[in-house]
C-alpha positions as CSV (number, residue, x, y, z in Angstrom):
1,X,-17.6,13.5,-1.7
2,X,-14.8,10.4,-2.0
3,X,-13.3,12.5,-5.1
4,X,-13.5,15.4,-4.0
5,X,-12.1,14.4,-1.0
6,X,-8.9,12.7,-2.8
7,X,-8.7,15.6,-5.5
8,X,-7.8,17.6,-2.7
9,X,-5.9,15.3,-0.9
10,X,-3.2,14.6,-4.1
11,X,-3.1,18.3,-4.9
12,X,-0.4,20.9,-4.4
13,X,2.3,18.3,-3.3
14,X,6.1,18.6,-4.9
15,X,7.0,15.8,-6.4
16,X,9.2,13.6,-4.5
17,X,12.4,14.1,-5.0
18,X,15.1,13.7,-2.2
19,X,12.1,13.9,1.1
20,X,11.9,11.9,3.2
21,X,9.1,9.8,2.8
22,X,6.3,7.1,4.6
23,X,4.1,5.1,2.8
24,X,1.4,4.0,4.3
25,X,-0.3,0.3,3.5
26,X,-3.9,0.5,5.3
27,X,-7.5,-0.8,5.4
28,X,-10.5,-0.7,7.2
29,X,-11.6,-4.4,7.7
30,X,-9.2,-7.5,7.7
31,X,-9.0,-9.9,5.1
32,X,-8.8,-7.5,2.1
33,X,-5.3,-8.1,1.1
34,X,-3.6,-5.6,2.2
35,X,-0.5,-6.9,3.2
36,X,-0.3,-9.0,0.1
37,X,-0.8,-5.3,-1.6
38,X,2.2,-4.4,0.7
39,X,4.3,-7.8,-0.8
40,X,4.2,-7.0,-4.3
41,X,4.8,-3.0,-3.5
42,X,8.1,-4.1,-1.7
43,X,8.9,-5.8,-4.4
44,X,8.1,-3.1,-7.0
45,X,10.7,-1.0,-5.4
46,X,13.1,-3.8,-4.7
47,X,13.0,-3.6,-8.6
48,X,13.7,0.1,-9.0
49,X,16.7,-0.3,-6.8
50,X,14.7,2.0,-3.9
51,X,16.4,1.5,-0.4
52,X,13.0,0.5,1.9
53,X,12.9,0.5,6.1
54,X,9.8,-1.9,6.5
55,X,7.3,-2.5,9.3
56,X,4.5,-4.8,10.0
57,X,2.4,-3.5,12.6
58,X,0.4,-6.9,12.7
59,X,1.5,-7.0,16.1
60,X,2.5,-9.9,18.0
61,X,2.8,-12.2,15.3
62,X,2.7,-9.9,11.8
63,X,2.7,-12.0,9.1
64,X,4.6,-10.0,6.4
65,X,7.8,-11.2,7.6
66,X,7.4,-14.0,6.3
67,X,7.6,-12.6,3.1
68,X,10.0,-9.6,3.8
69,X,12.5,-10.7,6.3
70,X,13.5,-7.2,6.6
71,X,10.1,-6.0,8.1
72,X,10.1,-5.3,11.9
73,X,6.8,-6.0,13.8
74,X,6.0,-3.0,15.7
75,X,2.9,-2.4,18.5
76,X,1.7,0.8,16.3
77,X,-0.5,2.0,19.0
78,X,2.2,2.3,21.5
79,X,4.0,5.5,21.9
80,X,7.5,4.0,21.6
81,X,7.3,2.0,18.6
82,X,6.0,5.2,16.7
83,X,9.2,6.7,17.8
84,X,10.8,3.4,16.1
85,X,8.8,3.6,12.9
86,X,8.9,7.2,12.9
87,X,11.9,9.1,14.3
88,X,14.0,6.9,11.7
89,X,12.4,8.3,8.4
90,X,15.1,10.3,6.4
91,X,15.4,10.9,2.7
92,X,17.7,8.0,2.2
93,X,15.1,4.8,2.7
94,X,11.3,5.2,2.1
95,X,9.7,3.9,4.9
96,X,7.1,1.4,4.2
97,X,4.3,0.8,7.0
98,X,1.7,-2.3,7.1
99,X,-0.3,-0.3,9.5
100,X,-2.7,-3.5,11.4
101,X,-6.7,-3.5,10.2
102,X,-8.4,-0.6,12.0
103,X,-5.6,1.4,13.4
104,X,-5.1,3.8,9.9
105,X,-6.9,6.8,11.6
106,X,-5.6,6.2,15.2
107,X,-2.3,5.9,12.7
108,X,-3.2,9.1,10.9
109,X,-4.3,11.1,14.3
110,X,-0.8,9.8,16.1
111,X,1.4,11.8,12.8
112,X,-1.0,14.7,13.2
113,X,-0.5,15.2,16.7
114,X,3.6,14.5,16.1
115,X,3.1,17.6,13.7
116,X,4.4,14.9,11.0
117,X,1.6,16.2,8.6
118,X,2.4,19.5,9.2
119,X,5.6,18.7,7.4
120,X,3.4,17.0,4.6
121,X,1.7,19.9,4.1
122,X,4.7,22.1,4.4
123,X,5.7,19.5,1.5
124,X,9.3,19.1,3.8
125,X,8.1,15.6,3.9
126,X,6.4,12.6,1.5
127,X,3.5,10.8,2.7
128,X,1.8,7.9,0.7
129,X,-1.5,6.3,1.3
130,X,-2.1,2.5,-0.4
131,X,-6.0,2.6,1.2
132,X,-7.0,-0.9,0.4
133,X,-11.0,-1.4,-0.3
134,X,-12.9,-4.2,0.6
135,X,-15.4,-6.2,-1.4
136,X,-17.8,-3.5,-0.4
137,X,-17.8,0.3,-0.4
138,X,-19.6,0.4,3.1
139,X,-16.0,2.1,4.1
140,X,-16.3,5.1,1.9
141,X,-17.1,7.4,4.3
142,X,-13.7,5.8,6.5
143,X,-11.9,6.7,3.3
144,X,-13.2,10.1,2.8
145,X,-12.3,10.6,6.7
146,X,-8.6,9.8,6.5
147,X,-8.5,11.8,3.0
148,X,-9.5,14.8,5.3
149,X,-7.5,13.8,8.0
150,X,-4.2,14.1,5.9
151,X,-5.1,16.7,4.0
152,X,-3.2,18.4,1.4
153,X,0.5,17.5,0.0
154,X,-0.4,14.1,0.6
155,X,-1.1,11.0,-2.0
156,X,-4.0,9.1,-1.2
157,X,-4.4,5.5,-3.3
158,X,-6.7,3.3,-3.5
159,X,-6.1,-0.6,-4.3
160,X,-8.6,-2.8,-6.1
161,X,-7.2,-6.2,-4.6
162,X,-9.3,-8.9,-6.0
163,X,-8.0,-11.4,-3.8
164,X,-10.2,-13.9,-4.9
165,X,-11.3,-14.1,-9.4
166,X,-14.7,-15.4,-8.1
167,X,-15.9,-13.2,-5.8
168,X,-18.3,-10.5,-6.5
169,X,-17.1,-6.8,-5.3
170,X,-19.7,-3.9,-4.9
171,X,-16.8,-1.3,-6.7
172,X,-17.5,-3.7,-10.1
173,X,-21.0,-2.4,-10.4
174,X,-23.0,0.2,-10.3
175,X,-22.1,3.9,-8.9
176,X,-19.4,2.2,-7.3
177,X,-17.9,1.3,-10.9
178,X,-18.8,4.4,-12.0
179,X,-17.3,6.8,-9.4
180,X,-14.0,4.3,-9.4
181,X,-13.5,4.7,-13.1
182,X,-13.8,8.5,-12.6
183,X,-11.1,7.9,-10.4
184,X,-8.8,6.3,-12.1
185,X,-6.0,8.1,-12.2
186,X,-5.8,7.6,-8.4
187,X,-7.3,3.8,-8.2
188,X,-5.1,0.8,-8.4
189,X,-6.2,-2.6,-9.7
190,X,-4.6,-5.7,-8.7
191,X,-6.3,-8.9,-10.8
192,X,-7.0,-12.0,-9.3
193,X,-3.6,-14.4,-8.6
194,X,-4.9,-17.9,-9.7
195,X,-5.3,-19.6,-5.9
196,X,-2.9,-22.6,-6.5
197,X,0.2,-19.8,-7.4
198,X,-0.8,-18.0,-4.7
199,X,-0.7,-21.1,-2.1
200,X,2.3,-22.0,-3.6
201,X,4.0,-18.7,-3.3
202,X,2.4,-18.5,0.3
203,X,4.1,-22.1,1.0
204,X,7.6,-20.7,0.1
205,X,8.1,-17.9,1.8
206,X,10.1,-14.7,0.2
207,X,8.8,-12.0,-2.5
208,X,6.8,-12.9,-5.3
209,X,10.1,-12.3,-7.4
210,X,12.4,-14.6,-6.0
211,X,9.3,-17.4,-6.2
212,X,9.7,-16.3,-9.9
213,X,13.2,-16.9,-10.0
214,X,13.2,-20.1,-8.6
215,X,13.8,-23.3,-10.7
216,X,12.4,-25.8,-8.0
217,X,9.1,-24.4,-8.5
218,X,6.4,-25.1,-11.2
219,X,8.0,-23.5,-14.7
220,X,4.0,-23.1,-15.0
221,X,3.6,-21.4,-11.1
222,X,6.0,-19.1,-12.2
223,X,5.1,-17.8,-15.6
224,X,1.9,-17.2,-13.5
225,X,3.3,-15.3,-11.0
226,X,5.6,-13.2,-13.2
227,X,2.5,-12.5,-15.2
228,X,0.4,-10.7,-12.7
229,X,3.4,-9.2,-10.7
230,X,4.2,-7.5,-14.0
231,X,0.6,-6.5,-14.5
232,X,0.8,-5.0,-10.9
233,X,3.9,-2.8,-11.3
234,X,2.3,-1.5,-14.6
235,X,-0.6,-0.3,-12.4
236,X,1.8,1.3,-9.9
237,X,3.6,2.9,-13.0
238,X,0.9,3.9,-14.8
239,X,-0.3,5.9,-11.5
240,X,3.5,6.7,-10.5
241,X,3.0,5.4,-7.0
242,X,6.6,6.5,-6.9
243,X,7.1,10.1,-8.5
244,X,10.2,9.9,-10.6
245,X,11.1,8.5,-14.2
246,X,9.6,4.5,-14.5
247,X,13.0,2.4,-14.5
C-alpha cells in the first residue's frame, strides 16, 4: 500500500523548473533526525548556489538556528505564521520548512484547505516531502496517509537517517528491507556520522560545510565530516531531490 501510495504521489508532476516551490522536512515521532536531515539538505543547496527562505517550526525555541542562522522559528499551527511561511513562496527562493514532530498532517491539511495543493496538482506550484522514518516502520500507515493527503504532482521522500551506527532499525530487515529496496528510487539513506564528529560539529554551531572548512578543528573531524556530507548529496543526486542538471 506504502508504494503504491508514493508511486502515485511522485507521478504526473512537471519537473521543476521556474515554480515556486516548498519543501517540506517532516516526521512522525521526535528524535529521528530530522532536522539534522534538514542541516545537510540546506547545505546541499547552499552548494548548488539555490537561493533558500528557511523555517524552523520547533517553536519557541527551534533548534535549527543554530545551525542555519537564516531560519525563522515560526508557531506552524497558528494561522498567521502560515501566512509568514506561506504567502512568501515565489519561484525565486525554495522555501524550506522544518515542520515540528507531529504537526506534518495538521501541516498538510492547513495547504489543503489554503487550496495550496490544488496548485500542486495543477502543477503551478512545487511541493517536496523529506518524510523522515524512525527506527521502526510502526508509522507506515502515517506515511501512506500524508502520501494520500498530497496526492498527485507532489514528491514524496523518504530519509533513512541512521542517526546512531549501532542501533538496530526495523527498515534493515525483513519486509521492511525488502519493500524499502523496492523503493529505492524514492528512499534516501543517510549513514551513520561517527558520534564524536557529530558532537563536535553540534559544539560549533554553523553547517556541516563550514565545520569542514574550518582549520581550528580536527584535520581528522573534518575529513569525517566531508566524507559523509559527500555521501549524502550523492543520495540527494542520485534521487534528484532537486529536478534539474546535478552541479
Amino acid at each position: 500500500m506504502l508504494s503504491a501510495a508514493l508511486s502515485a504521489t511522485n507521478t504526473n508532476r512537471q519537473p521543476m523548473t521556474a515554480r515556486p516551490t516548498i519543501v517540506l522536512v517532516g516526521a512522525d515521532k521526535g528524535g529521528v533526525g530530522k532536522t539534522m536531515t534538514c542541516r545537510v539538505l540546506l547545505d546541499y543547496l547552499a552548494r548548488r548556489g539555490t537561493a533558500v527562505r528557511v523555517f524552523d517550526s520547533e517553536w519557541p525555541n527551534g533548534n535549527l538556528q543554530r545551525f542555519a542562522a537564516e531560519a525563522a522559528i515560526v508557531d506552524i499551527a497558528k494561522v498567521t505564521d502560515q501566512m509568514r511561511v506561506f504567502d512568501g513562496v515565489a519561484a525565486d527562493a525554495l522555501t524550506v520548512v522544518d515542520i515540528r514532530a507531529g504537526l506534518l498532517s495538521p501541516t498538510i491539511k492547513a495547504l489543503d484547505e489554503a487550496h495550496l495543493l490544488d496548485d500542486v496538482r495543477a502543477g503551478a506550484m512545487e511541493l517536496v516531502l523529506l518524510h523522515v522514518l524512525g527506527d521502526t516502520v510502526a508509522s507506515i500507515a502515517e506515511i501512506t496517509r500524508a502520501a494520500e493527503a498530497i496526492g498527485t504532482g507532489a514528491r514524496h521522500f523518504l530519509v533513512k537517517n541512521k542517526t546512531n551506527a549501532d542501533q538496530a532499525f526495523d527498515w534493515d530487515t525483513g519486509a521492511a528491507k525488502a519493500m524499502l529496496e523496492r523503493m529505492a528510487d524514492v528512499t534516501i539513506d543517510i549513514p551513520a556520522l561517527p558520534a564524536v564528529a557529530a558532537k563536535a560539529v553540534d559544539e560549533r554551531g554553523g553547517p556541516f560545510a563550514a565545520f569542514v572548512a574550518d582549520d581550528t578543528q580536527s584535520r581528522l573531524l573534518r575529513g569525517r565530516v566531508r566524507t559523509w556530507l559527500e555521501a549524502v548529496w550523492r543520495e540527494f543526486d542520485r534521487v534528484k531531490v532537486i529536478e534539474g542538471d546535478t552541479p
